[in-house]
C-alpha positions in Angstrom: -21.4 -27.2 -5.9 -18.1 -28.9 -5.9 -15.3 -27.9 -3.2 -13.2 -26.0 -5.8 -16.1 -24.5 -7.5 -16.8 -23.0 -3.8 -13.4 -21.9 -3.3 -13.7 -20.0 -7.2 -16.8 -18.7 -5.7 -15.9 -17.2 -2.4 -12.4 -15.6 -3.9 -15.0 -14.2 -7.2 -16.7 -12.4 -4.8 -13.5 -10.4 -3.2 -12.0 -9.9 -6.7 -15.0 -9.4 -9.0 -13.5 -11.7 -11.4 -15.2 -15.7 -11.5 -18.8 -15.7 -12.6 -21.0 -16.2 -10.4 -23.3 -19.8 -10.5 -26.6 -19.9 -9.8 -28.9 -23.1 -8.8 -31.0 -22.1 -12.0 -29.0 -20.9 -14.4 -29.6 -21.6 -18.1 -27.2 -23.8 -20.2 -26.1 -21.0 -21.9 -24.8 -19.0 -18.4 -23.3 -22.2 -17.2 -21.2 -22.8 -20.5 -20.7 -18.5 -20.6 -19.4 -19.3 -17.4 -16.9 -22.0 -17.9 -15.5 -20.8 -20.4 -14.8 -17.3 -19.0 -13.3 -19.2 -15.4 -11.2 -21.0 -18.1 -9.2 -18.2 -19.1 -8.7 -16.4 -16.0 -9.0 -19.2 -12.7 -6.2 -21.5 -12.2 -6.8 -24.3 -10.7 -4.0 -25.7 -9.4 -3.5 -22.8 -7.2 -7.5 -22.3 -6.8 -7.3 -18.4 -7.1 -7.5 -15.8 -10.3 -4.5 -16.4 -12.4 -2.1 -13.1 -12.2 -1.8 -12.9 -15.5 -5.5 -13.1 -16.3 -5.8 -9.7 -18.2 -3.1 -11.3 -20.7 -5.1 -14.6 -21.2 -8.3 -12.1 -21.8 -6.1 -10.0 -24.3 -5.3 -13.4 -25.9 -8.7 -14.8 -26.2 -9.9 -11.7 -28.4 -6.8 -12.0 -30.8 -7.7 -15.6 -31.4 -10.0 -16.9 -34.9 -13.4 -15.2 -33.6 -12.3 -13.9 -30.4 -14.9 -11.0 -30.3 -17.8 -13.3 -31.3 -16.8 -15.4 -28.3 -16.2 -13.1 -26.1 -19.7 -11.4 -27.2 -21.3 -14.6 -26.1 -19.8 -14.3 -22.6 -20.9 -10.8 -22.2 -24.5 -11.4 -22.9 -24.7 -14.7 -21.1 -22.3 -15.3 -18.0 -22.9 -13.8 -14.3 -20.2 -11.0 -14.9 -19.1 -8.4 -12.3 -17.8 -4.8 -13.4 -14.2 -6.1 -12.2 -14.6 -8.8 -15.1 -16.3 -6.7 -17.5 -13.7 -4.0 -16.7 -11.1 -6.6 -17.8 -12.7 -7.2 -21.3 -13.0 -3.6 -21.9 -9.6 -2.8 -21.2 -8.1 -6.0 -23.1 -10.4 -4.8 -26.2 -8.2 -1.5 -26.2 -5.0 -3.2 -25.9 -6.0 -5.3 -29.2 -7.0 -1.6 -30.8 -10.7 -2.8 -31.2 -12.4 -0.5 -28.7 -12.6 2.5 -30.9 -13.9 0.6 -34.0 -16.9 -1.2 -31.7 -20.5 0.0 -32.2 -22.6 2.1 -29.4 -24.1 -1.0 -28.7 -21.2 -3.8 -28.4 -19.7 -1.1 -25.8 -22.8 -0.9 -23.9 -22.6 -5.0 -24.2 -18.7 -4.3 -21.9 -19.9 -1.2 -19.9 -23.9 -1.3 -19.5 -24.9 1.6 -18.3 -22.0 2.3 -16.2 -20.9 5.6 -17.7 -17.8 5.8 -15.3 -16.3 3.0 -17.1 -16.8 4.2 -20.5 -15.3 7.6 -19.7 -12.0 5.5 -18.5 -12.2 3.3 -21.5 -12.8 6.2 -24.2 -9.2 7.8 -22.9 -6.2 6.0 -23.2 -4.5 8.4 -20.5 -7.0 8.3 -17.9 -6.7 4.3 -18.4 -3.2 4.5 -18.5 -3.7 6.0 -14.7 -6.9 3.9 -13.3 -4.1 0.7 -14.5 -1.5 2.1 -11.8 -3.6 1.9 -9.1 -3.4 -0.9 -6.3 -5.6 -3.6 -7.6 -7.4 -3.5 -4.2 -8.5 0.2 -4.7 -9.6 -0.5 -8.4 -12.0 -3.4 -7.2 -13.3 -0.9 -4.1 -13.8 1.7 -7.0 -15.5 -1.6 -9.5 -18.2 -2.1 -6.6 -19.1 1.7 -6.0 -22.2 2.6 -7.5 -21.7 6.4 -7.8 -17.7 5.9 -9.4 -19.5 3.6 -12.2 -22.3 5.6 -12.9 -20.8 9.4 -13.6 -17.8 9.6 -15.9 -17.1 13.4 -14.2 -16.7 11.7 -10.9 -14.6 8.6 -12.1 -12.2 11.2 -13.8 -12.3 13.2 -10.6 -11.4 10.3 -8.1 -8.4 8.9 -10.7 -7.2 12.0 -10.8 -7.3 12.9 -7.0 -5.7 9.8 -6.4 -2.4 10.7 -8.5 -2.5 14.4 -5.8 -2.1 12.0 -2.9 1.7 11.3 -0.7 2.9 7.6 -0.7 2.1 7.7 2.6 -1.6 8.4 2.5 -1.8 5.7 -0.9 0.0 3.0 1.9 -2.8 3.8 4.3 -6.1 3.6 2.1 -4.3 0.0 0.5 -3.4 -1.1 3.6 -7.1 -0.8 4.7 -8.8 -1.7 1.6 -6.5 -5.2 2.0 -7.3 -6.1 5.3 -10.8 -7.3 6.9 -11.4 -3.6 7.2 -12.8 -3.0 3.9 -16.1 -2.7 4.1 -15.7 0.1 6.2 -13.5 1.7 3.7 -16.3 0.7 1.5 -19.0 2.9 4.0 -16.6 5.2 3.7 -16.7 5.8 0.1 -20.1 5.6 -0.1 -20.9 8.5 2.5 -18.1 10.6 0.6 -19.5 10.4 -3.0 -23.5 10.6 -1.3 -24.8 7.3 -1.3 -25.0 7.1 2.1 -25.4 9.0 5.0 -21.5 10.1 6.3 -20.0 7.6 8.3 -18.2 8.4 11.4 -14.7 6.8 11.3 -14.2 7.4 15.5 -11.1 7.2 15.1 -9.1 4.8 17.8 -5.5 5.9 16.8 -3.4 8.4 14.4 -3.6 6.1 11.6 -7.3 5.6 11.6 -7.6 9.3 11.7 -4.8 9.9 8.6 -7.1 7.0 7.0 -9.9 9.3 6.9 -8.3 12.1 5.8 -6.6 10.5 2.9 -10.1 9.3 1.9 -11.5 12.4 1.8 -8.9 14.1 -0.3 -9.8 11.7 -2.4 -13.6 11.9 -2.2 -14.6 15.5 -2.2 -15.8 15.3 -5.9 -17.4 17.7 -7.7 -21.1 17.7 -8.2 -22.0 16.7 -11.2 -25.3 18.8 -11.7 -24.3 22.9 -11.0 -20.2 22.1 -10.7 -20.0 23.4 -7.3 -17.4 21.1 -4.6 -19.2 18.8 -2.5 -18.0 19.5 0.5 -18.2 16.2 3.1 -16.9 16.4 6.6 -15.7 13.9 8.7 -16.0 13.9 12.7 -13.1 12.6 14.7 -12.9 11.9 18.5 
């Protein structure tokens, strides 16, 4: 792999945005894929261009720009961050609403948490506020993705919180420390076992605590609050 297709790679992990190469990928993923890091990596500065959702937008206004952008979907290595992209540039171009069951399962898959964002303009309108940081931590959770209750429910949590607890969870989720915002997450919404953040100073500890005001979601089977508690030293 070439030195700037590594350096694509390793910053497409962090953002969920560059498809991913494999060794055997077919010629139809590796051209899928080309033309996808076309429109949002720019080279010259070897990271994800900031305006990318723009250039995504674009694409689908262009002669067949959903045809295209169909081929992408079904052939390139794709995160939800990317996917996410699509889906929101599609209702920016007023086509979302018009697309069959199945082209939006092509953008969302199975991942009802999406769909439930996509489907309501204001509850986009929100998840588009958020720190870019959080919305990719959100992108890679499995339990935000799959329930459109819970996705509504941590969006909407998130708009309850001070500036000052927001600062803390982004300041976190930007640094080297994001996995174990990530952990924490997971343990919060139940798929994991709850983590315990020992918390070394005052911010750790108001770190945590934002977190769960955020978390504490609703259970999606009998409607009851699940309830997570956090240990500190």
């Amino acid at each position: 792999m070439a030195k700037a297709d590594q350096i694509a790679d390793v910053i497409g992990r962090s953002s969920g945005m560059v498809a991913k190469d494999t060794v055997n990928m077919s010629k139809e993923t590796k051209e899928a894929n080309l033309i996808w890091k076309s429109l949002i990596w720019d080279p010259k500065t070897a990271s994800v261009k900031t305006n990318a959702q723009e250039e995504v937008t674009k694409a689908l206004q262009a002669e067949n720009g959903w045809e295209n952008m169909q081929f992408i979907l079904k052939n390139a290595n794709l995160e939800t961050n990317a996917k996410m992209t699509i889906g929101q540039a599609l209702v920016e171009v007023g086509k979302w609403d018009s697309l069959t069951p199945a082209e939006k399962e092509l953008v969302v898959g199975n991942n009802l948490g999406m769909q439930a964002i996509l489907d309501n303009k204001t509850l986009l309108e929100q998840y588009n506020a958020m720190p870019a940081e959080v919305k990719e931590l959100l992108m890679k959770n499995t339990d935000f993705l799959s329930s459109g209750e819970r996705a509504t429910a941590i969006i909407e949590r998130w708009n309850t919180l001070t500036p000052e607890q927001k600062e803390l969870i982004l300041k976190d989720a930007a640094s080297d420390k994001a996995e174990r915002v990530k952990l924490a997450v997971d343990s919060l919404t139940g798929m994991a076992h709850v983590v315990n953040l020992d918390a070394e100073d005052k911010t750790k500890s108001a770190i945590a605590s934002a977190m769960s005001s955020i978390l504490t979601l609703p259970n999606s089977k009998n409607g009851i609050t699940l309830q997570v508690l956090l240990n500190h030293n």
